[in-house]
N, C-alpha and C positions, 0 to 999 in steps of 0.2 A: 565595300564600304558599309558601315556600320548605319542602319536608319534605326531613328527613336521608332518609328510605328512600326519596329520586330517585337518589341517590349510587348506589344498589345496585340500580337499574334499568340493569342494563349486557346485551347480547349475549353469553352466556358462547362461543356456537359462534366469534364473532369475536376475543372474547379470548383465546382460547387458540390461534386461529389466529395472533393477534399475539405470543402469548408464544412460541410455535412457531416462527415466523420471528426471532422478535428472538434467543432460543435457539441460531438455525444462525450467527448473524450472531457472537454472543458464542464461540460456539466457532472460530467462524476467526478473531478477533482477540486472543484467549487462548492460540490455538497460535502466534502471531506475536508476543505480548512474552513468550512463553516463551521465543522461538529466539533475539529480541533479546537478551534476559537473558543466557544462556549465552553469546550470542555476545559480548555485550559484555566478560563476566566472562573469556572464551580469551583476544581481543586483546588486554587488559587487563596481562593474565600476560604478555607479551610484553616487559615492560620497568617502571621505574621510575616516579617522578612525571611525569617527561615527557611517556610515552608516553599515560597517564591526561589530563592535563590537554591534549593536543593532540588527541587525540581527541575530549574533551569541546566543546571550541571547536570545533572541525571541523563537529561536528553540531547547533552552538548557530550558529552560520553557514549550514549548511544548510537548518536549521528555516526562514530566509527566503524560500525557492523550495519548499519543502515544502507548505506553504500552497495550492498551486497545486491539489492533490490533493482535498482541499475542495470546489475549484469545480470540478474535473471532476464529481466526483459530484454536486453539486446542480444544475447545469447538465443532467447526463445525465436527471438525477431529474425535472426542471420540462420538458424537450423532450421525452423517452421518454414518459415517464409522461403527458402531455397527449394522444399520440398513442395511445397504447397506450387511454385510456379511454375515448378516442373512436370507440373501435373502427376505426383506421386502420392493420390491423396488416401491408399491402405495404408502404406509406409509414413506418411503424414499425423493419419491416426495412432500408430507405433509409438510415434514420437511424442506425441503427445503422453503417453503414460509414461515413455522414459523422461518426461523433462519434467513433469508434477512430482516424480519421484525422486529425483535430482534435485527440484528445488524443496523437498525434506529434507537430504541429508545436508545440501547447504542448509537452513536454517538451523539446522542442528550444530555445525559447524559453529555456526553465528550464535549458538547459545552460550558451546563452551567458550568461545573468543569473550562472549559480554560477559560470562562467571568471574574469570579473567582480571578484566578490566576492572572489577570493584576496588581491586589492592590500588591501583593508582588514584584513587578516592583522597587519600590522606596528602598522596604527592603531590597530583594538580591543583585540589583545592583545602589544601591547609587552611587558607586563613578562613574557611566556614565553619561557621561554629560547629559545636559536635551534634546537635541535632537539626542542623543543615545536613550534613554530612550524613547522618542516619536516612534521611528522606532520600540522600541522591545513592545511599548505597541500593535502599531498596526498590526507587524505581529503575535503575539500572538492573537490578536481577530479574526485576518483573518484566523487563522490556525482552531481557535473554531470554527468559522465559516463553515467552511469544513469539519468539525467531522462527519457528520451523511454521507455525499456522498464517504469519506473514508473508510468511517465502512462498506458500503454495498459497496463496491468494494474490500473489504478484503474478504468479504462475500462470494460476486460473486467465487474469486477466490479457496477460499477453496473450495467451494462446487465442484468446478469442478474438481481441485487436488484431492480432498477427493476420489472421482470414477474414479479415473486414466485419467483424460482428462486433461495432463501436457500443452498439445498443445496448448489450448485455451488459459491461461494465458499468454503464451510464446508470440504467434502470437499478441493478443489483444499491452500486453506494447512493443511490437520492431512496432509494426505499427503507433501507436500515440507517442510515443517518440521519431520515428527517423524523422517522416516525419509531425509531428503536432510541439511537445512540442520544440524541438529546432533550427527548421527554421522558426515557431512564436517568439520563444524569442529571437535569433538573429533579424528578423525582427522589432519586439516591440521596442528593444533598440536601434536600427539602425533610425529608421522612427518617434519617442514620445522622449516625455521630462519626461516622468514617472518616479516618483518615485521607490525606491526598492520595497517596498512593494506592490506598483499597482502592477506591473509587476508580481511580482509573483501572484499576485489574478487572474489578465488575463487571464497567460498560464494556469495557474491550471483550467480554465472551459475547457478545453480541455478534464480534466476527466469523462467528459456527451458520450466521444464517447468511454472509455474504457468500463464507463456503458452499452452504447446502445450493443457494440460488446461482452460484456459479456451475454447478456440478450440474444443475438441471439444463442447465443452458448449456452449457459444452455437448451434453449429449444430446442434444435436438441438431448439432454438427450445421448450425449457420457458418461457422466458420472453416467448414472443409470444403473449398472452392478454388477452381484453378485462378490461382493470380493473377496469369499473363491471359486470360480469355475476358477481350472486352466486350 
């Protein structure tokens, strides 16, 4: 027979290791729709209905090969992580370079798919004016664009999640988001005449130092640990 005080039979040392981890994970994606936020709100300012409503279509188009990101990480999550508890942590490391290199030619994948996707620009959203239209064709390229340096930063991060090293992800997006991505993009809009679209191309190479800060952290291998050893 079922008692309510099973419910409250839990592991507290693992609970709070899991509240710990899910914690580092909620702060790096809290510093990343905060940088979105702002940054959507600068480009924004940049112009009229147009530039609003082409934009929004641009990344309502995008959202289609964005999805990609997803299965990077569950992908990384089901082959890392199988190995990783199996205590196969050479083979581990292996895989690591085949799945950073896999999620290149996926984003590459993901570039030609969004090249793609610009012809349906005129079909889905005919009734935007034609320089709506121009904004959402070209943040749509510039978003292809960025497919492949997305995918291996999706990458980077799972692999590190994947073996409990919640930290590195956390650290990496609160360092370039608070102190790169939106006192660049206030600066950009403050200081240029740039367009929405540049601007967002600009700040987004700022993503070369989530790279670089992911790369160093991978290789200090916090996360090549047996799973299943408590």
């Amino acid at each position: 027979m079922f008692h309510i005080v099973e419910v409250f039979r839990v592991k507290w040392g693992l609970f709070l290791t899991i509240l710990r981890k899910s914690g580092l994970i909620l702060i790096s994606e809290m510093s990343w729709v905060i940088s979105e936020t702002v940054t959507t709100a600068l480009y924004n300012s940049r112009g009229g209905a147009e530039v609003v409503s082409g934009m929004a279509a641009g990344f309502a188009i995008a959202n289609l090969f964005f999805v990609c990101f997803n299965g990077i990480g569950t992908a990384t999550g089901v082959i890392l992580g199988g190995t990783l508890g199996a205590n196969k942590l050479d083979e581990a490391r292996r895989q690591k370079n085949w799945l950073l290199s896999g999620s290149l030619v996926f984003g590459l994948c993901g570039t030609a798919m969004g090249c793609l996707t610009v012809f349906v620009v005129p079909l889905v959203f005919g009734n935007l004016s034609p320089s709506a239209q121009s904004v959402t064709r070209g943040l749509v390229l510039l978003n292809a664009a960025y497919m492949p340096t997305w995918a291996f930063i999706n990458a980077q991060f799972a692999i590190s999640r994947t073996g409990g090293d919640a930290m590195l992800g956390a650290m990496v997006d609160l360092v370039v988001n608070t102190f790169m991505v939106i006192p660049g993009m206030v600066l950009l809009t403050k200081l240029t005449s740039l367009g929405p679209v540049a601007l967002y191309g600009i700040i987004k190479l700022t993503d070369a130092a989530k790279i670089t800060g992911c790369a160093i952290g991978l290789k200090k291998e916090r996360w090549v640990r047996n799973l299943t050893d408590s």
